[in-house]
C-alpha positions in Angstrom: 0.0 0.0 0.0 1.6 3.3 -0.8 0.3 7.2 -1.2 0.7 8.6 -4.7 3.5 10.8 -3.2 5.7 8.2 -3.3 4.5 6.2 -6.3 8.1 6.7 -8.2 10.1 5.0 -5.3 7.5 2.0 -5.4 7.7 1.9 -9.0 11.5 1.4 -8.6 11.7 -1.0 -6.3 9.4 -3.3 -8.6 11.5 -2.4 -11.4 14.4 -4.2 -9.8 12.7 -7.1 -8.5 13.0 -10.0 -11.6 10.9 -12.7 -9.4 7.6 -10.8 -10.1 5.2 -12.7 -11.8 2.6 -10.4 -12.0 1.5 -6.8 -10.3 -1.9 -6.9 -9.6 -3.3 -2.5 -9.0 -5.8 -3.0 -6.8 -9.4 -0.8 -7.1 -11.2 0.3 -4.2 -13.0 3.7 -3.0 -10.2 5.4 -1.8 -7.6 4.5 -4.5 -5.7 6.0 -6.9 -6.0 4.6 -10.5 -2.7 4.7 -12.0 -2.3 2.0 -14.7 -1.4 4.5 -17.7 2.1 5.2 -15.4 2.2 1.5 -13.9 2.5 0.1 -17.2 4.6 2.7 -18.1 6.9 2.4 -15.4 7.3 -1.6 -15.3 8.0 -2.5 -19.0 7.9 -6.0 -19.7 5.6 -6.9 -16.6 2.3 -8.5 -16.4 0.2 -5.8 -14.9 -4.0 -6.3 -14.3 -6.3 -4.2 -12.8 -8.5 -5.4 -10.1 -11.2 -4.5 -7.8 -10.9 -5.1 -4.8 -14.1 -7.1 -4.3 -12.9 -9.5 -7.5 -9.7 -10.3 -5.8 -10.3 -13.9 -5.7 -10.6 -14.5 -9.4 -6.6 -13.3 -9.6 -4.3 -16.5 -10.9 -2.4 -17.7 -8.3 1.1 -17.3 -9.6 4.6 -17.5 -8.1 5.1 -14.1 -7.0 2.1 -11.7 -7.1 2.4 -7.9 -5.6 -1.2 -6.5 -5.4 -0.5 -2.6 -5.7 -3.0 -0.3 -3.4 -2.6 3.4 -4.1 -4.5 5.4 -2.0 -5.1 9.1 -2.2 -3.1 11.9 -0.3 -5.8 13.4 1.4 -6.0 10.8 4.5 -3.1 12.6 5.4 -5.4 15.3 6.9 -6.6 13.1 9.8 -4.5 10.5 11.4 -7.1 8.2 13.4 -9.2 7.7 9.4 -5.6 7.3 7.8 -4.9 4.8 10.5 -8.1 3.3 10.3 -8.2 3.1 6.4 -4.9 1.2 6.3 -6.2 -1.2 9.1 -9.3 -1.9 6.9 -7.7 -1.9 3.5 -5.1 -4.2 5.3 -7.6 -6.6 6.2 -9.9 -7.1 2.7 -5.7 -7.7 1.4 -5.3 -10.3 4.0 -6.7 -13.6 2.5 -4.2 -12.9 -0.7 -1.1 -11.5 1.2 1.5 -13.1 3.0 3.5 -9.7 3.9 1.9 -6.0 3.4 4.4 -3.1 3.1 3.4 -0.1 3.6 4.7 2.6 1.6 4.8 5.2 4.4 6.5 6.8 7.4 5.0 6.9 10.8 3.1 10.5 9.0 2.9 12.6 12.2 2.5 9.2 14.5 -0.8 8.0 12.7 1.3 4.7 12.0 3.1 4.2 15.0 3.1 0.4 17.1 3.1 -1.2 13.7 3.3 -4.7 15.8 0.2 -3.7 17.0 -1.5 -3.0 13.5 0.1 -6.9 12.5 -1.2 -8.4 15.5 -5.2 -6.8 14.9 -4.6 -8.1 11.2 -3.0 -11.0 11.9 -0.6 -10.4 9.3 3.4 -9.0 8.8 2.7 -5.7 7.9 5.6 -3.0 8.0 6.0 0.4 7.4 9.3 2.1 5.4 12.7 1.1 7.2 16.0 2.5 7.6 19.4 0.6 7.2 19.8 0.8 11.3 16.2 -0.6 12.3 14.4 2.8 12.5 11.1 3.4 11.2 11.7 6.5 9.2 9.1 9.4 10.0 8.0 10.3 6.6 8.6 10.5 2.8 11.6 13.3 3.2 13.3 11.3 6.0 12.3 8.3 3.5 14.7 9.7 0.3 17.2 11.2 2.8 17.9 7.7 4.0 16.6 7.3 7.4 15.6 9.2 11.0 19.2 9.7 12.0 19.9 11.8 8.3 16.8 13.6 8.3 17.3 14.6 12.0 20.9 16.2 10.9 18.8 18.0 7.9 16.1 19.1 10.4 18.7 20.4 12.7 21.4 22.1 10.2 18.5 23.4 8.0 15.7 25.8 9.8 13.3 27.4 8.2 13.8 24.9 5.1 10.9 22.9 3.6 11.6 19.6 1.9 10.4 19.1 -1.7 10.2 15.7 -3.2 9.5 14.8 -7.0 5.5 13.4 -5.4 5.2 15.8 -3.1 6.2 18.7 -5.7 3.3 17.4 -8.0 0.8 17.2 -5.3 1.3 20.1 -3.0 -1.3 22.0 -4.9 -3.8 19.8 -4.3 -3.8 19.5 -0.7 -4.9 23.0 -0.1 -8.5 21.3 -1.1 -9.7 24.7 -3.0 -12.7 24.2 -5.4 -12.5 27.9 -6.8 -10.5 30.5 -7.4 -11.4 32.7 -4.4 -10.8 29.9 -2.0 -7.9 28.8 -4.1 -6.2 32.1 -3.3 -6.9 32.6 -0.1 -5.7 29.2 0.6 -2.4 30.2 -1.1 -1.9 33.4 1.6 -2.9 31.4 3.9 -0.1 29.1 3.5 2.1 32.2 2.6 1.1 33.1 6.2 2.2 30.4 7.7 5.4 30.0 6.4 6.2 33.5 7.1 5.1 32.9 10.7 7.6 29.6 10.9 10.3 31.0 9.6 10.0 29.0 6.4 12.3 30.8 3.5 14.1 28.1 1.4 13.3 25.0 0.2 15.8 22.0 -0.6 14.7 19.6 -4.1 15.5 16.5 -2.9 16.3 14.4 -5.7 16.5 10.5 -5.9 16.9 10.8 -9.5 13.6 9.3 -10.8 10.4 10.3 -12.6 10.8 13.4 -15.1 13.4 15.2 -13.9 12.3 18.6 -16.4 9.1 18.2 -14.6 10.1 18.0 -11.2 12.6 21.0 -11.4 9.1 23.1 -12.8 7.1 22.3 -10.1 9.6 23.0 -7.7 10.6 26.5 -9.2 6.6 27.6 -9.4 6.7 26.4 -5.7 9.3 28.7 -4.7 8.4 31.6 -6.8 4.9 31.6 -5.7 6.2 31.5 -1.7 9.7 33.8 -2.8 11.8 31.5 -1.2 15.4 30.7 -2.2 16.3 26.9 -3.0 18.6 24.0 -3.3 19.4 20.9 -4.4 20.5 17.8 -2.7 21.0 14.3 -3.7 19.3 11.5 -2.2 19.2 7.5 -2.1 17.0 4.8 -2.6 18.3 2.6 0.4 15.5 3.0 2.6 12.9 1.7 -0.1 15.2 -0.9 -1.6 16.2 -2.3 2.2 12.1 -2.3 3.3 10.7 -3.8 -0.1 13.8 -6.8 0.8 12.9 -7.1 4.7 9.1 -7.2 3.4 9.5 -10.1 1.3 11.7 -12.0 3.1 8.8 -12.1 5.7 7.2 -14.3 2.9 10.0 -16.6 3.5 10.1 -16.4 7.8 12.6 -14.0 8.1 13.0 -12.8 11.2 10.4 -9.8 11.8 12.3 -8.1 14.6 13.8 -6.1 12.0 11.5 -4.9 10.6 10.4 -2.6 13.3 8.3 -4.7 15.5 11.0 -4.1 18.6 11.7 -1.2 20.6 11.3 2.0 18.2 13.1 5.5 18.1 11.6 8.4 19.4 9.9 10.0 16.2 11.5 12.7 14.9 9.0 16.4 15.6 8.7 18.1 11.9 4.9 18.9 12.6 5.5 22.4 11.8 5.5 21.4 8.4 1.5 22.4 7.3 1.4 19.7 4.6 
Protein backbone atom coordinates (compact mmCIF):
# COMPACT_ATOMS: atom_id res chain seq x y z
CA UNK A 1 0.00 0.00 0.00
CA UNK A 2 1.64 3.27 -0.82
CA UNK A 3 0.35 7.19 -1.23
CA UNK A 4 0.68 8.64 -4.65
CA UNK A 5 3.51 10.80 -3.19
CA UNK A 6 5.72 8.20 -3.30
CA UNK A 7 4.47 6.20 -6.31
CA UNK A 8 8.12 6.69 -8.17
CA UNK A 9 10.05 5.04 -5.32
CA UNK A 10 7.53 1.96 -5.42
CA UNK A 11 7.73 1.91 -8.99
CA UNK A 12 11.46 1.42 -8.63
CA UNK A 13 11.66 -0.98 -6.32
CA UNK A 14 9.38 -3.32 -8.56
CA UNK A 15 11.52 -2.39 -11.37
CA UNK A 16 14.38 -4.19 -9.77
CA UNK A 17 12.66 -7.07 -8.53
CA UNK A 18 13.04 -9.98 -11.60
CA UNK A 19 10.86 -12.68 -9.42
CA UNK A 20 7.59 -10.80 -10.06
CA UNK A 21 5.21 -12.70 -11.79
CA UNK A 22 2.56 -10.37 -11.95
CA UNK A 23 1.49 -6.82 -10.29
CA UNK A 24 -1.92 -6.93 -9.55
CA UNK A 25 -3.31 -2.51 -8.98
CA UNK A 26 -5.84 -2.97 -6.79
CA UNK A 27 -9.43 -0.79 -7.13
CA UNK A 28 -11.22 0.27 -4.17
CA UNK A 29 -12.98 3.66 -3.04
CA UNK A 30 -10.19 5.35 -1.84
CA UNK A 31 -7.59 4.47 -4.47
CA UNK A 32 -5.74 6.00 -6.93
CA UNK A 33 -5.99 4.55 -10.54
CA UNK A 34 -2.67 4.74 -11.95
CA UNK A 35 -2.32 2.03 -14.68
CA UNK A 36 -1.41 4.45 -17.71
CA UNK A 37 2.07 5.16 -15.41
CA UNK A 38 2.24 1.51 -13.87
CA UNK A 39 2.47 0.14 -17.22
CA UNK A 40 4.57 2.65 -18.14
CA UNK A 41 6.90 2.42 -15.42
CA UNK A 42 7.32 -1.61 -15.32
CA UNK A 43 7.99 -2.50 -18.99
CA UNK A 44 7.88 -6.02 -19.68
CA UNK A 45 5.63 -6.92 -16.62
CA UNK A 46 2.28 -8.54 -16.35
CA UNK A 47 0.24 -5.77 -14.93
CA UNK A 48 -3.97 -6.27 -14.32
CA UNK A 49 -6.30 -4.21 -12.81
CA UNK A 50 -8.53 -5.42 -10.14
CA UNK A 51 -11.24 -4.53 -7.83
CA UNK A 52 -10.87 -5.14 -4.75
CA UNK A 53 -14.15 -7.06 -4.32
CA UNK A 54 -12.88 -9.51 -7.50
CA UNK A 55 -9.71 -10.33 -5.82
CA UNK A 56 -10.32 -13.90 -5.74
CA UNK A 57 -10.60 -14.51 -9.39
CA UNK A 58 -6.56 -13.27 -9.65
CA UNK A 59 -4.28 -16.45 -10.88
CA UNK A 60 -2.36 -17.67 -8.32
CA UNK A 61 1.14 -17.28 -9.57
CA UNK A 62 4.64 -17.52 -8.05
CA UNK A 63 5.12 -14.13 -6.96
CA UNK A 64 2.10 -11.72 -7.07
CA UNK A 65 2.45 -7.90 -5.55
CA UNK A 66 -1.24 -6.46 -5.43
CA UNK A 67 -0.54 -2.62 -5.75
CA UNK A 68 -3.04 -0.29 -3.35
CA UNK A 69 -2.57 3.36 -4.06
CA UNK A 70 -4.52 5.41 -1.96
CA UNK A 71 -5.10 9.14 -2.20
CA UNK A 72 -3.13 11.91 -0.27
CA UNK A 73 -5.81 13.44 1.36
CA UNK A 74 -6.02 10.83 4.46
CA UNK A 75 -3.08 12.62 5.44
CA UNK A 76 -5.41 15.25 6.87
CA UNK A 77 -6.59 13.08 9.84
CA UNK A 78 -4.46 10.53 11.38
CA UNK A 79 -7.13 8.22 13.41
CA UNK A 80 -9.25 7.73 9.43
CA UNK A 81 -5.65 7.31 7.82
CA UNK A 82 -4.88 4.80 10.52
CA UNK A 83 -8.05 3.35 10.32
CA UNK A 84 -8.25 3.07 6.44
CA UNK A 85 -4.87 1.17 6.34
CA UNK A 86 -6.17 -1.21 9.07
CA UNK A 87 -9.34 -1.88 6.85
CA UNK A 88 -7.70 -1.94 3.53
CA UNK A 89 -5.14 -4.21 5.25
CA UNK A 90 -7.55 -6.64 6.22
CA UNK A 91 -9.93 -7.12 2.68
CA UNK A 92 -5.75 -7.66 1.45
CA UNK A 93 -5.33 -10.28 3.96
CA UNK A 94 -6.70 -13.56 2.53
CA UNK A 95 -4.24 -12.91 -0.73
CA UNK A 96 -1.11 -11.45 1.17
CA UNK A 97 1.45 -13.09 3.05
CA UNK A 98 3.48 -9.75 3.94
CA UNK A 99 1.88 -5.97 3.41
CA UNK A 100 4.42 -3.08 3.14
CA UNK A 101 3.35 -0.10 3.64
CA UNK A 102 4.67 2.63 1.58
CA UNK A 103 4.81 5.22 4.36
CA UNK A 104 6.49 6.76 7.45
CA UNK A 105 5.02 6.92 10.85
CA UNK A 106 3.07 10.46 8.98
CA UNK A 107 2.86 12.60 12.22
CA UNK A 108 2.45 9.18 14.46
CA UNK A 109 -0.75 7.97 12.73
CA UNK A 110 1.33 4.66 11.98
CA UNK A 111 3.09 4.19 15.02
CA UNK A 112 3.06 0.44 17.05
CA UNK A 113 3.14 -1.22 13.74
CA UNK A 114 3.28 -4.69 15.77
CA UNK A 115 0.18 -3.72 16.98
CA UNK A 116 -1.46 -3.04 13.51
CA UNK A 117 0.12 -6.87 12.52
CA UNK A 118 -1.23 -8.42 15.55
CA UNK A 119 -5.15 -6.77 14.91
CA UNK A 120 -4.55 -8.08 11.22
CA UNK A 121 -2.98 -10.97 11.90
CA UNK A 122 -0.58 -10.41 9.31
CA UNK A 123 3.37 -8.96 8.76
CA UNK A 124 2.72 -5.70 7.94
CA UNK A 125 5.62 -2.98 7.97
CA UNK A 126 5.98 0.35 7.38
CA UNK A 127 9.34 2.05 5.41
CA UNK A 128 12.71 1.14 7.22
CA UNK A 129 15.99 2.54 7.58
CA UNK A 130 19.39 0.55 7.18
CA UNK A 131 19.76 0.84 11.29
CA UNK A 132 16.19 -0.65 12.32
CA UNK A 133 14.39 2.76 12.54
CA UNK A 134 11.10 3.37 11.20
CA UNK A 135 11.75 6.51 9.17
CA UNK A 136 9.13 9.40 9.97
CA UNK A 137 8.00 10.30 6.61
CA UNK A 138 8.64 10.52 2.77
CA UNK A 139 11.61 13.27 3.17
CA UNK A 140 13.29 11.32 6.03
CA UNK A 141 12.32 8.26 3.52
CA UNK A 142 14.67 9.69 0.28
CA UNK A 143 17.19 11.16 2.80
CA UNK A 144 17.95 7.74 4.03
CA UNK A 145 16.59 7.34 7.41
CA UNK A 146 15.56 9.15 10.98
CA UNK A 147 19.24 9.72 12.05
CA UNK A 148 19.91 11.78 8.28
CA UNK A 149 16.79 13.61 8.32
CA UNK A 150 17.31 14.55 11.98
CA UNK A 151 20.87 16.22 10.90
CA UNK A 152 18.85 18.01 7.87
CA UNK A 153 16.12 19.07 10.38
CA UNK A 154 18.74 20.43 12.68
CA UNK A 155 21.43 22.12 10.22
CA UNK A 156 18.45 23.37 8.04
CA UNK A 157 15.65 25.76 9.81
CA UNK A 158 13.27 27.44 8.19
CA UNK A 159 13.77 24.85 5.07
CA UNK A 160 10.85 22.93 3.59
CA UNK A 161 11.64 19.57 1.90
CA UNK A 162 10.38 19.11 -1.72
CA UNK A 163 10.15 15.65 -3.22
CA UNK A 164 9.51 14.82 -6.97
CA UNK A 165 5.45 13.36 -5.41
CA UNK A 166 5.15 15.84 -3.14
CA UNK A 167 6.23 18.65 -5.66
CA UNK A 168 3.28 17.43 -7.95
CA UNK A 169 0.84 17.16 -5.25
CA UNK A 170 1.28 20.12 -2.96
CA UNK A 171 -1.33 21.99 -4.89
CA UNK A 172 -3.76 19.79 -4.27
CA UNK A 173 -3.79 19.49 -0.68
CA UNK A 174 -4.89 22.98 -0.12
CA UNK A 175 -8.46 21.31 -1.13
CA UNK A 176 -9.71 24.70 -3.03
CA UNK A 177 -12.67 24.25 -5.44
CA UNK A 178 -12.45 27.85 -6.82
CA UNK A 179 -10.52 30.54 -7.43
CA UNK A 180 -11.43 32.74 -4.37
CA UNK A 181 -10.83 29.93 -2.05
CA UNK A 182 -7.88 28.83 -4.10
CA UNK A 183 -6.19 32.15 -3.29
CA UNK A 184 -6.87 32.57 -0.14
CA UNK A 185 -5.65 29.21 0.56
CA UNK A 186 -2.37 30.18 -1.09
CA UNK A 187 -1.86 33.40 1.56
CA UNK A 188 -2.92 31.40 3.93
CA UNK A 189 -0.09 29.13 3.48
CA UNK A 190 2.05 32.21 2.56
CA UNK A 191 1.12 33.11 6.16
CA UNK A 192 2.22 30.36 7.74
CA UNK A 193 5.39 30.00 6.40
CA UNK A 194 6.24 33.53 7.06
CA UNK A 195 5.10 32.91 10.73
CA UNK A 196 7.58 29.56 10.86
CA UNK A 197 10.29 31.00 9.65
CA UNK A 198 10.03 29.01 6.37
CA UNK A 199 12.27 30.77 3.53
CA UNK A 200 14.10 28.11 1.39
CA UNK A 201 13.29 25.00 0.20
CA UNK A 202 15.80 21.96 -0.65
CA UNK A 203 14.73 19.59 -4.12
CA UNK A 204 15.48 16.50 -2.91
CA UNK A 205 16.29 14.39 -5.70
CA UNK A 206 16.45 10.54 -5.95
CA UNK A 207 16.93 10.84 -9.50
CA UNK A 208 13.57 9.33 -10.82
CA UNK A 209 10.42 10.32 -12.57
CA UNK A 210 10.82 13.44 -15.10
CA UNK A 211 13.44 15.19 -13.92
CA UNK A 212 12.30 18.60 -16.42
CA UNK A 213 9.09 18.21 -14.56
CA UNK A 214 10.13 17.99 -11.18
CA UNK A 215 12.64 20.99 -11.38
CA UNK A 216 9.14 23.11 -12.79
CA UNK A 217 7.08 22.30 -10.10
CA UNK A 218 9.62 23.04 -7.67
CA UNK A 219 10.64 26.47 -9.21
CA UNK A 220 6.59 27.65 -9.40
CA UNK A 221 6.66 26.39 -5.69
CA UNK A 222 9.28 28.72 -4.75
CA UNK A 223 8.37 31.56 -6.79
CA UNK A 224 4.90 31.62 -5.72
CA UNK A 225 6.21 31.50 -1.72
CA UNK A 226 9.66 33.80 -2.80
CA UNK A 227 11.84 31.51 -1.20
CA UNK A 228 15.44 30.66 -2.16
CA UNK A 229 16.33 26.94 -3.04
CA UNK A 230 18.64 24.03 -3.29
CA UNK A 231 19.43 20.87 -4.40
CA UNK A 232 20.53 17.81 -2.72
CA UNK A 233 20.98 14.26 -3.72
CA UNK A 234 19.26 11.52 -2.25
CA UNK A 235 19.23 7.48 -2.08
CA UNK A 236 16.97 4.82 -2.57
CA UNK A 237 18.31 2.60 0.40
CA UNK A 238 15.53 3.00 2.55
CA UNK A 239 12.87 1.68 -0.14
CA UNK A 240 15.20 -0.94 -1.61
CA UNK A 241 16.19 -2.33 2.22
CA UNK A 242 12.06 -2.31 3.26
CA UNK A 243 10.73 -3.82 -0.06
CA UNK A 244 13.79 -6.78 0.80
CA UNK A 245 12.92 -7.12 4.71
CA UNK A 246 9.12 -7.16 3.41
CA UNK A 247 9.50 -10.05 1.32
CA UNK A 248 11.70 -11.96 3.06
CA UNK A 249 8.78 -12.09 5.67
CA UNK A 250 7.19 -14.27 2.91
CA UNK A 251 10.04 -16.65 3.49
CA UNK A 252 10.11 -16.41 7.78
CA UNK A 253 12.57 -13.97 8.14
CA UNK A 254 13.03 -12.78 11.22
CA UNK A 255 10.39 -9.77 11.83
CA UNK A 256 12.30 -8.12 14.61
CA UNK A 257 13.80 -6.13 12.04
CA UNK A 258 11.45 -4.89 10.57
CA UNK A 259 10.43 -2.59 13.30
CA UNK A 260 8.33 -4.67 15.51
CA UNK A 261 10.95 -4.15 18.61
CA UNK A 262 11.68 -1.17 20.63
CA UNK A 263 11.31 1.96 18.20
CA UNK A 264 13.10 5.45 18.08
CA UNK A 265 11.61 8.39 19.42
CA UNK A 266 9.87 9.98 16.16
CA UNK A 267 11.52 12.67 14.91
CA UNK A 268 9.01 16.37 15.60
CA UNK A 269 8.74 18.12 11.94
CA UNK A 270 4.95 18.87 12.64
CA UNK A 271 5.48 22.42 11.81
CA UNK A 272 5.53 21.36 8.44
CA UNK A 273 1.54 22.45 7.30
CA UNK A 274 1.36 19.68 4.63
Amino acid sequence: MSCTVLQEELFHVLRRDPEISKVVMVQGERNVDNMPRLAAALPGKQIISVHEDDLDKVDDDDFTVFLVMKTTSLHRNPDEFRADIIATARKMKPYAGSILLFYGLCRNALRKMHHISEEVGLPIMILTDTEGNEVDDCFGAVLGGKRRYLEHIKANHGTLFLITGYAEHWSSKLGSKDVVSAMQAYEDLRFIFDRCGYNRVIRLDTGLGDQQRFRKQVDIFVRTFDMDFRTEDCDLSVFEHSYDLAKGMLRGANKQEAGSGEEAPPVLNDAVPF
